[in-house]
C-alpha positions, 0 to 999 in steps of 0.5 A, spaced: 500 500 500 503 506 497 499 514 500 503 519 498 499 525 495 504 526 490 499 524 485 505 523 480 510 520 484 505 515 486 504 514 479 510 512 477 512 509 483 505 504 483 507 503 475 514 501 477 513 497 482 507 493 478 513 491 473 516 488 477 512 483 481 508 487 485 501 488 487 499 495 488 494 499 492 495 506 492 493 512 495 493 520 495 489 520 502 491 517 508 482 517 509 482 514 502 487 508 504 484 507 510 477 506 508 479 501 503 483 497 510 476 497 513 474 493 506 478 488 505 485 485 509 491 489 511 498 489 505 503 486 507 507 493 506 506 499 507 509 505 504 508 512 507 510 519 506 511 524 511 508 530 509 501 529 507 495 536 508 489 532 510 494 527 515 501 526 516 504 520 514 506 519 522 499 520 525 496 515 519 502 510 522 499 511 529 492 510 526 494 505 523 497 501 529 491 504 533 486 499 528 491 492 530 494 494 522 501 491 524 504 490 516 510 493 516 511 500 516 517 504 511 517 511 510 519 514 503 519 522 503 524 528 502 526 530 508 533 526 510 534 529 518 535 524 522 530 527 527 525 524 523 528 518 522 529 517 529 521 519 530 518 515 525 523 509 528 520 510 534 513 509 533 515 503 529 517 504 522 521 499 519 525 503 515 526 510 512 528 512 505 530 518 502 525 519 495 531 521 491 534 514 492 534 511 485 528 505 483 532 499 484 534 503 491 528 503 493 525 496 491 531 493 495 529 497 501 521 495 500 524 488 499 528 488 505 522 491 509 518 485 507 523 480 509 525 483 516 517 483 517 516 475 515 522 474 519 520 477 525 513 474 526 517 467 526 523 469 530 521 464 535 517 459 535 515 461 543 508 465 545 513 468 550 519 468 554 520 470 561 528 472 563 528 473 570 523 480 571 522 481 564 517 477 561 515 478 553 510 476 549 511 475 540 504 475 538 502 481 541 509 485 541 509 486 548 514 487 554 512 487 561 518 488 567 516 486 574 509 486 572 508 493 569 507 494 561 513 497 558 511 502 552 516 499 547 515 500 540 515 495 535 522 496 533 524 497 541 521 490 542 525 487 537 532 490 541 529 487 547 527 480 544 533 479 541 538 481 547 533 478 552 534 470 547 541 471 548 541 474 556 548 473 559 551 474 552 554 480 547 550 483 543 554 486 538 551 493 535 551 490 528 547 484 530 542 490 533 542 494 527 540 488 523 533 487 528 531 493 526 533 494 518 534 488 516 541 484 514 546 488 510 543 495 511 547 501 513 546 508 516 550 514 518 557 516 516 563 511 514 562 504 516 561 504 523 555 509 522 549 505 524 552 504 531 549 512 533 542 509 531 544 502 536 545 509 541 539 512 540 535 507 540 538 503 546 537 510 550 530 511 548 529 504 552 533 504 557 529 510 559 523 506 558 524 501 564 528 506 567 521 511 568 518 504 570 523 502 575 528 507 578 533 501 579 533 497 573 539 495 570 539 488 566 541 492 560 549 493 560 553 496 555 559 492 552 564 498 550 566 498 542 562 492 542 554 493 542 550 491 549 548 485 553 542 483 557 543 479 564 537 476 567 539 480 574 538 486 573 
């Protein structure tokens, strides 16, 4: 499902996409691509942009995941700054794709996206898992520490499973990286660029389990090599 009200881009990029396999529903209202969700099944992907007038493409993500739509979500947009990357990660976008990017760019990325959202639905074969206060469900997406609901988003929650399935051992920040962006992909400045978005986002969770739990200390930091979980914490 593509919505971007650039009637011409989605155009072209609905006709290129359909060339080469793709089956393509595509909108230039945020309310039109939601009505049609109300008629029929949810896409395997779906591909927002940013700036939208009746509704931005982050608050038609939110809106999405408020009506229990859990397809992938990836951002195609002209804005580049991180702040907008680090915000639509946080609300649970898989990925976020500068529009200047060439089509066959753009495909990988739409095909990693489909990719890392079947892996991630079968990342264990668990309904849950429970290490020491942490307790996880998969289905659901969800995190509980000491019985109390963690606010994660959907790419948090993935950080956390796959620390939490490895408690005891080192993480390193590609192998993060990876849960989040799927095999191979890189960001940021020079070859070591992503591990300030590995940053952020094991800040924004620790913060999490912190506003919960003043104590809470399960999520260690490995210096120059990534972060472990340990089932004491």
């Amino acid at each position: 499902m593509l919505v971007d009200d650039d009637a011409l881009f989605l155009r072209l990029l609905a006709d290129n996409l359909g060339t080469t396999g793709y089956t393509v529903l595509d909108f230039v209202s945020p309310h039109d691509a939601l009505a049609a969700l109300d008629r029929g099944a949810p896409p395997d992907l779906c591909v927002l942009d940013w700036d939208m007038p009746d509704m931005t493409g982050l608050a038609l993500l939110r809106e999405l995941r408020g009506r229990g739509v859990d397809s992938p979500v990836l951002f195609l947009t002209a804005h580049g700054g991180t702040l907008f990357e680090e915000t639509a990660l946080e609300a649970g976008a898989v990925d976020f794709v500068d529009k200047t990017r060439g089509p066959a760019i753009i495909r990988q990325r739409l095909a990693l996206a489909l990719t890392r959202g079947t892996a991630q639905d079968a990342v264990t074969d668990q309904e849950s898992l429970q290490v020491g206060a942490l307790d996880l469900a998969f289905a659901s997406k969800r995190a509980t520490w000491r019985g109390h609901p963690v606010p994660l988003s959907r790419n948090e929650f993935e950080v956390i499973a796959l620390l939490a399935s490895q408690a005891g051992q080192d993480v390193g920040y590609r192998a993060i990286y990876d849960a989040v962006h799927g095999p191979g992909f890189v960001a940021g400045q020079g070859e070591d660029g992503y591990r300030g978005n590995v940053r952020a986002i094991v800040k924004r969770i620790r913060r999490k389990f912190q506003d919960l739990d003043p104590t809470f200390s399960a999520l260690g930091n490995y210096a120059g090599f990534g972060y472990r979980w340990t089932d004491d914490g």
